[in-house]
C-alpha positions in Angstrom: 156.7 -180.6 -121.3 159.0 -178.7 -118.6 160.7 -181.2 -116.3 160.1 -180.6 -112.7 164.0 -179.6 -111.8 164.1 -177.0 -114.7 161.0 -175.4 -112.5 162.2 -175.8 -109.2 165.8 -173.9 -110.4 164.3 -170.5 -110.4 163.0 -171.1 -107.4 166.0 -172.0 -105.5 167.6 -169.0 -107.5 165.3 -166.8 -105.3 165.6 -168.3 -102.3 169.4 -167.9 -102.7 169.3 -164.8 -103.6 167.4 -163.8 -100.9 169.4 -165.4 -98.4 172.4 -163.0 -99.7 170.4 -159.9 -99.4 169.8 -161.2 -96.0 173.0 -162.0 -95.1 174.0 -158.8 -96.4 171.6 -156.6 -94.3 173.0 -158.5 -91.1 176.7 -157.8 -92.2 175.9 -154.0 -92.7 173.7 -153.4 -89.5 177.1 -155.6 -87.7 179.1 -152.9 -89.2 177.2 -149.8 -89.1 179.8 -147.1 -87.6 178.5 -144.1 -86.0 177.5 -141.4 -87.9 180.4 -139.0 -89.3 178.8 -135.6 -88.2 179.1 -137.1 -84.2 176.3 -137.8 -82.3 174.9 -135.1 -80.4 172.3 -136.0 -77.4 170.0 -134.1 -74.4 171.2 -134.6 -70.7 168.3 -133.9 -68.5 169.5 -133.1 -64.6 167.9 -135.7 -62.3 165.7 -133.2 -60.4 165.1 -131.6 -63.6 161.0 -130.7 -63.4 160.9 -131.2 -60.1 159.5 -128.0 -57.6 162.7 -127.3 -56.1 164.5 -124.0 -55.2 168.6 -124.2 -56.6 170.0 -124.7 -53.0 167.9 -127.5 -52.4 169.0 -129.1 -55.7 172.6 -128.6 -54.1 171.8 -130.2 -51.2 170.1 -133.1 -52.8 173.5 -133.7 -55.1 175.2 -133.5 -52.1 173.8 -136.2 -50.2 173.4 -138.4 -53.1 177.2 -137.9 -53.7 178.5 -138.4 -49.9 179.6 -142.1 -50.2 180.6 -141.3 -53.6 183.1 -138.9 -52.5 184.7 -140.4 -49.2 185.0 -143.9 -51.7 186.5 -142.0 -54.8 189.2 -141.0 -52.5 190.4 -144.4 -51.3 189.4 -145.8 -54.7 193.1 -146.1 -56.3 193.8 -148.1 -53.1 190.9 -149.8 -53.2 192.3 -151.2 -56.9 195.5 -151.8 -56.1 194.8 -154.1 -52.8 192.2 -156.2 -54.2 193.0 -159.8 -53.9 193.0 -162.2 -56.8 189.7 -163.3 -58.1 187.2 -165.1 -56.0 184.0 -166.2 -58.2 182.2 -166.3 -54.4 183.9 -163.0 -53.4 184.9 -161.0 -56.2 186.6 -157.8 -54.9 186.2 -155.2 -57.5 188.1 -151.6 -57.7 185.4 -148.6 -57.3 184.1 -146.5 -60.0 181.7 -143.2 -60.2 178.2 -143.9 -60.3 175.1 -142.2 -59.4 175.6 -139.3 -61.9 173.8 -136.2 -61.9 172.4 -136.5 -65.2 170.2 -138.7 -67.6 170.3 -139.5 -71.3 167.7 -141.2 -73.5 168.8 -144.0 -75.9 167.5 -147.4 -76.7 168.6 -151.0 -76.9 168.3 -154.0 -79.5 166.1 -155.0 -82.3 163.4 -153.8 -82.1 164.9 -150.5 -80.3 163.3 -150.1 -76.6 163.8 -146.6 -75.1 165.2 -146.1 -71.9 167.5 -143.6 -69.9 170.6 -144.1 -68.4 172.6 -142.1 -65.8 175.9 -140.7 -67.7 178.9 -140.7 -65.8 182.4 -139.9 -66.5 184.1 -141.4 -63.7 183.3 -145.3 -65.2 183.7 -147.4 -67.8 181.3 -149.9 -68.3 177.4 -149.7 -69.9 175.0 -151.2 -68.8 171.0 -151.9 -68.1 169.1 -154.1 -66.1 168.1 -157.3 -68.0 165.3 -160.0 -67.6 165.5 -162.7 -66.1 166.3 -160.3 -62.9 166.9 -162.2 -59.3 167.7 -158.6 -58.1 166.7 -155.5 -59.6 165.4 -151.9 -58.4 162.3 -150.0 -59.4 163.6 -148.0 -62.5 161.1 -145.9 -65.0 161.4 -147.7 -68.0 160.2 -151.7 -69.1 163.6 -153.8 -68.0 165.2 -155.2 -71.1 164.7 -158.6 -72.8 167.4 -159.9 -74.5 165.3 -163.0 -75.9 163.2 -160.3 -77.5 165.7 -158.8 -79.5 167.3 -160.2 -82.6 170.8 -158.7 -82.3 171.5 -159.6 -78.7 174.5 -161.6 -78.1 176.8 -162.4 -75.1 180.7 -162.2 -75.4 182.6 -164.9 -74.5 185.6 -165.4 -71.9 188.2 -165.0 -73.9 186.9 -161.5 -75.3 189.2 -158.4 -75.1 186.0 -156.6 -73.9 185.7 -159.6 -70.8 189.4 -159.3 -70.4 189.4 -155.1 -69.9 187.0 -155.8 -66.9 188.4 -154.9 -63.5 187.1 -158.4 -62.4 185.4 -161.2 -64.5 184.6 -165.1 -64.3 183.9 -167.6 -67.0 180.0 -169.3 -66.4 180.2 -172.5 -68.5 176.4 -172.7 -67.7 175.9 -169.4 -69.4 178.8 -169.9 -72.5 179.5 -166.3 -71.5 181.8 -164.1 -69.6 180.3 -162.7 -65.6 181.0 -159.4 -64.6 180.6 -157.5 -61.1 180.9 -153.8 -61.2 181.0 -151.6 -57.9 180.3 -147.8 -57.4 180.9 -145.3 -54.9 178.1 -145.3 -53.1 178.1 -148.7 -52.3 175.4 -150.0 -55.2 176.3 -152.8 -57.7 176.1 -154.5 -61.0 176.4 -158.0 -61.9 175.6 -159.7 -65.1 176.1 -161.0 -68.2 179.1 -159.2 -70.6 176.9 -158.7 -74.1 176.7 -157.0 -77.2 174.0 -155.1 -78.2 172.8 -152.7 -81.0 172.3 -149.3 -79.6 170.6 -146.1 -81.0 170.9 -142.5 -80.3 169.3 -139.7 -80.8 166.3 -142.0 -82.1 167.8 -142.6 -85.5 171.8 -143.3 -85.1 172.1 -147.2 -84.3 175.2 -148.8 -84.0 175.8 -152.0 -83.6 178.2 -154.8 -81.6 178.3 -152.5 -78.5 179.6 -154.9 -75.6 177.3 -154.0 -72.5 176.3 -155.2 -69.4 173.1 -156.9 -68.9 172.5 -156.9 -64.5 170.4 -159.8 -63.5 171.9 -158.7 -59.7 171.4 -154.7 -59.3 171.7 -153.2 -55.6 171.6 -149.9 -54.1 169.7 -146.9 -54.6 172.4 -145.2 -56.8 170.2 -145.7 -60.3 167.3 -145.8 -59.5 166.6 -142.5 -61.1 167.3 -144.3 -64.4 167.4 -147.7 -66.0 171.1 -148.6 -66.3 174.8 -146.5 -66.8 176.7 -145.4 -70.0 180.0 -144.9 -69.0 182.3 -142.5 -70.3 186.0 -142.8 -68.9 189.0 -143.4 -70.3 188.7 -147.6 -70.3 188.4 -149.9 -73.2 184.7 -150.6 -72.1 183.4 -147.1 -72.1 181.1 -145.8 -74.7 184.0 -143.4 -76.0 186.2 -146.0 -76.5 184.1 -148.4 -77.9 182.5 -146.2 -80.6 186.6 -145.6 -81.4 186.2 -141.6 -81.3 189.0 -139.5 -79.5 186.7 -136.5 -78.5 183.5 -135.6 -76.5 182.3 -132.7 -75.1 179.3 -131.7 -72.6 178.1 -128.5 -72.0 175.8 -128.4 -68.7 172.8 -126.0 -67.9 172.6 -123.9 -64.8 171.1 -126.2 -62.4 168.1 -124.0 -61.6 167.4 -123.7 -65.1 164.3 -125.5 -66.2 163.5 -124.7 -69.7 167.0 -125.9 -71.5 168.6 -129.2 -71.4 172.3 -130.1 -71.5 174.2 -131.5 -74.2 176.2 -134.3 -74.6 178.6 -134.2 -78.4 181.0 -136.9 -79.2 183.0 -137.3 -82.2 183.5 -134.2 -84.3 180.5 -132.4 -83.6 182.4 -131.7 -80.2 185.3 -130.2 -82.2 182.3 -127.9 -84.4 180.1 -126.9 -81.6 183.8 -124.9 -80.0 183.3 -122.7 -82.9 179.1 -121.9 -81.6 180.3 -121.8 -78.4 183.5 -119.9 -78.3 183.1 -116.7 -80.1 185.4 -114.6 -82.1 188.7 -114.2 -79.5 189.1 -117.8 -79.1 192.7 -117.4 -77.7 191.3 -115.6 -74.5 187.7 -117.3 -73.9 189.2 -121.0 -74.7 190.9 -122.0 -71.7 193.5 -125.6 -72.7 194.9 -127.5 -70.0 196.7 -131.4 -69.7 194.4 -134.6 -68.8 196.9 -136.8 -66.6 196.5 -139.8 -66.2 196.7 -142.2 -63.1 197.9 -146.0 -63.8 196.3 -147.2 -60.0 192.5 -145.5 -61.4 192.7 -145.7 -65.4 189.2 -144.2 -65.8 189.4 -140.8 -64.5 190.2 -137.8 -65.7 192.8 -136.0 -63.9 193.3 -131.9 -64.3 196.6 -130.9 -63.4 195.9 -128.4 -60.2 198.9 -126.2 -60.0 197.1 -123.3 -57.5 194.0 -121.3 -56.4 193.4 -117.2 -56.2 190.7 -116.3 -54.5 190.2 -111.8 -55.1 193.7 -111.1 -55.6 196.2 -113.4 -53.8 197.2 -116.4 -54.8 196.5 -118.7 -52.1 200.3 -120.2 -50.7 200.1 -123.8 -50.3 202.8 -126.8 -51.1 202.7 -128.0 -54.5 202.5 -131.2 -53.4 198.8 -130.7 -52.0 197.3 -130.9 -55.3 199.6 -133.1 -56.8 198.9 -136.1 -57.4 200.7 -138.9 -55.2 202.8 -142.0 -56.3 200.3 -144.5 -54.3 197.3 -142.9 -56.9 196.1 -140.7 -54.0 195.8 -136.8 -54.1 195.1 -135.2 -57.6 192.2 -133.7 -58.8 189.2 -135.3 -61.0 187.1 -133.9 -63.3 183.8 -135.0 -62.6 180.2 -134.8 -64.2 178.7 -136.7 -61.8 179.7 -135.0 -58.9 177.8 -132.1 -57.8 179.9 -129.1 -56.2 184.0 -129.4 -56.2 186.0 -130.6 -53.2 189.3 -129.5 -52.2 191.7 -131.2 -50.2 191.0 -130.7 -46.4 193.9 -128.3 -45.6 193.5 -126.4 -49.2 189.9 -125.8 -48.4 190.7 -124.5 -45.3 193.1 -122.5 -46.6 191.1 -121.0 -49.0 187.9 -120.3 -46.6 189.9 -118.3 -44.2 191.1 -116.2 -47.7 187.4 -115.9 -48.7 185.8 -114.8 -45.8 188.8 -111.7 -44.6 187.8 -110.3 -48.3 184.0 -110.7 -47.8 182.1 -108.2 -46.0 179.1 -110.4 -44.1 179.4 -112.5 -41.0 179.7 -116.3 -41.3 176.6 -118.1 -41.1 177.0 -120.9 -38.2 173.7 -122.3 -38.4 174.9 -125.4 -40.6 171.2 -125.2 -42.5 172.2 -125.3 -46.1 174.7 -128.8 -46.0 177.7 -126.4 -47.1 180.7 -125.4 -44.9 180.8 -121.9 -45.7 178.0 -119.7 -45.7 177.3 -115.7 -45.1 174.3 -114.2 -43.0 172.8 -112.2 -45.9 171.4 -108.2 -44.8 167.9 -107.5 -45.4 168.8 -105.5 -48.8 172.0 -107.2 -50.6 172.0 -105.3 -54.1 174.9 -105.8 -56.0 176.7 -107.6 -53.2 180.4 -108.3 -54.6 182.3 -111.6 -53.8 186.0 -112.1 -54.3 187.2 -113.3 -57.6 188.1 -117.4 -57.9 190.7 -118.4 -60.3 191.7 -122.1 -60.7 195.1 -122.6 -62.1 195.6 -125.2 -64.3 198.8 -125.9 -66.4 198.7 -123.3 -68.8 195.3 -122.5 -67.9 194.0 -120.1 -65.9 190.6 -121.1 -65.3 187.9 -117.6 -63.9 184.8 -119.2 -62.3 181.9 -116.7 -62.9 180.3 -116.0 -59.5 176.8 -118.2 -60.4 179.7 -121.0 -60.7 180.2 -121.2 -56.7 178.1 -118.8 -54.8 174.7 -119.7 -54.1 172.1 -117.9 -52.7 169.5 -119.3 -50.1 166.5 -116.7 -50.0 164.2 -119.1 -47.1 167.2 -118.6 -44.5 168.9 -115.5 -45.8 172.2 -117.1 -46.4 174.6 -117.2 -49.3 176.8 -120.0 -49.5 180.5 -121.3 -50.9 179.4 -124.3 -53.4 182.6 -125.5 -52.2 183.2 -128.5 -50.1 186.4 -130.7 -48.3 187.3 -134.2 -49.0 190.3 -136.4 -48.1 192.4 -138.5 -50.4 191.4 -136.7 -53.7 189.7 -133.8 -55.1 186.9 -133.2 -57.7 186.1 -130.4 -60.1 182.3 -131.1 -59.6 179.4 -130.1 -62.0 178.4 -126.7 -60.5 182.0 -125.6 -61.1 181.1 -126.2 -65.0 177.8 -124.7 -65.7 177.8 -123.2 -69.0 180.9 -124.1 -70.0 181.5 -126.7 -73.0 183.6 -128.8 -71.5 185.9 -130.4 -74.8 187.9 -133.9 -73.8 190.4 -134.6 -76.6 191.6 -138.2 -75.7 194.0 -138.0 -78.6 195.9 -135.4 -77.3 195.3 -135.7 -73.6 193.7 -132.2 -72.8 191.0 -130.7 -72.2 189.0 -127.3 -73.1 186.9 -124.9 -71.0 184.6 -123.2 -73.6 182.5 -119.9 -72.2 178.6 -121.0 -73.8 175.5 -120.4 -73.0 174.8 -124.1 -73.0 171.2 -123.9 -73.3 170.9 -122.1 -76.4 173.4 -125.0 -78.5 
């Protein structure tokens, strides 16, 4: 006869041994890195599908990035004058938001979809979370964290809570409080967490810190559910996925059968060699990333001087320089629609533009942009002059889809050029079907002739 503890040892054996394979599955999906090939993943333009001519798409990029622009200007002021923290009144440096374009991922276990604006002018992810006291109308189910089995929220003493511009310990909660703020006046404030995040719809990784906003204002997202940021910060998606390079290679904006592309890791080094042909020393166009210590997260081009035909506009260097009290300089921007010079520089250069074109100047006002030509009833093979931006070591030539636009209902053709005060921005327009390579490691960046659609 078989004593009852001889019987009940196999058993335990396989209780045990499942609770190792378990444990084992949780340690791996903790650690699961991102893939090795990169990630690659679809950017769809916000007005993508929608029955809308290419100047209108301008114009709606334009308003949607007004109080973006005039804040991004005062924002390294902004983040060095904020007082110490307030839990009540927490005064928060600005950031980017209300990007121009949308990627699809998902969050936690079990994965739910939903899109979020991409934006390289901020750090912090984040999506709107359950319970919500203040949340917008966004297209996708707001996330649960009680439904998924790898949520988690980071505590106060966290590197990830102590890389936030402004933070504040809830005891109630055991977890760290964030408040972001973005240009255009809308907000996040939440929970810092860490999540499992998938992209592409089969590349999950895991222990991504996040924010989840219970308190969401403005009208800056709600084209999508939440922000992935992508600047230079120790919260951004870059960072936290430890890779050095990404690249994003951006559709003409009237174009409505391709999507954009988003690469990170070393499929942004591979996808050069698609997009750059045979001569890469002449199509591949290598310039510095600066950096400024009163705005961390941006990415700032070193301007050194503008041609427009065949003069070289003459300015002071010091107008696109970028100033001691973080002012001045010029961003590179994905999120912002057309590019914005300096008030006195773009003044400069539409008085250059307009003595080498050939068509009266349109002063209707119609089209939203400050420089526009009265078109004649037949323009064929109308020429414009030539526009070269000079980067260190980088002589950048904008093909003329890049910043002239044509308005066929009003018979205008317009500058996609605009004037701002306190910085400037290479915008989105400027970069259409170029594959734009940031390498973090090195601190430069690549203009890569493509045909981005067909990548």
């Amino acid at each position: 006869m078989t004593s009852s503890s001889s019987l009940l040892l196999p058993f335990f054996l396989i209780i045990f041994s499942c609770f190792i394979a378990l444990s084992s599955s949780r340690k791996s999906l903790t650690n699961h890195p991102p893939p090795r090939s990169g990630l690659r993943l679809s950017l769809q333009h916000v007005d993508s599908g929608k029955n809308l001519t290419k100047i209108q798409k301008i114009q709606r990029g334009i308003n949607r990035g007004f109080h973006r622009l005039n804040r991004l200007g005062a924002a390294a002021v902004l983040a060095e004058s904020s007082g110490p923290d307030d839990t009540n009144n927490i005064k928060a440096p600005t950031h980017g938001g209300s990007g121009e374009f949308l990627m699809d991922l998902a969050i936690g276990n079990p994965p739910v979809k939903y899109s979020a604006v991409l934006d390289t002018g901020s750090d912090l992810i984040w999506t709107q979370c359950k319970p919500c006291t203040d949340c917008y109308d966004q297209p996708t189910p707001i996330f649960d964290p009680k439904k998924s089995s790898s949520y988690s929220k980071i505590g106060c003493s966290s590197g990830l809570c102590e890389a936030l511009p402004r933070s504040s310990c809830n005891q109630e909660r055991g977890a760290c409080e964030y408040l972001y703020t973005y240009g255009d006046y809308s907000s996040t404030r939440g929970v810092l967490s860490m999540e499992t995040f998938t992209f592409g719809g089969e590349n999950s990784v895991s222990g991504i810190g996040f924010g989840c906003g219970d308190e969401n204002q403005g009208d800056g997202f709600s084209q999508g559910s939440g922000l992935v940021g992508l600047g230079r910060g120790p919260l951004s998606l870059i960072t936290q996925l430890k890779e050095t390079k990404f690249s994003y290679c951006l559709t003409t904006i009237d174009d409505t059968e391709a999507s954009s592309s988003l690469f990170i890791g070393s499929l942004a080094s591979e996808i050069v060699k698609k997009s750059g042909g045979r001569s890469e020393g002449e199509l591949i166009k290598t310039t510095s990333l600066l950096r400024n210590p009163r705005q961390p997260s941006f990415y700032y081009l070193d301007l050194q001087g503008i041609t427009v035909g065949s003069k070289r506009l003459s300015m002071e260097k010091s107008m696109f320089e970028l100033a001691e009290d973080g002012t001045g300089g010029m961003i590179i921007d994905s999120g912002t629609t057309i590019t914005y010079l300096e008030e006195v520089v773009f003044n400069t250069l539409k008085r250059e533009f307009t003595s080498r074109m050939s068509l009266p100047v349109d002063e209707s006002g119609s089209t939203g942009l400050d420089l526009c030509y009265t078109l004649p009833n037949e323009a064929k093979n109308l020429a414009v002059p030539k526009l070269v931006f000079h980067f260190k070591g980088a002589d950048l030539e904008l093909p003329g889809e890049n910043y002239m636009v044509e308005d066929p209902s009003t018979g205008v053709l317009c500058l996609a050029m605009g004037k701002s005060n306190g910085m400037s921005i290479f915008g989105n327009f400027q970069q259409q079907n170029f594959n734009v390579v940031h390498d973090l490691e090195k601190d430069k960046v690549s203009f890569v002739p493509a045909e981005c659609g067909k990548l």
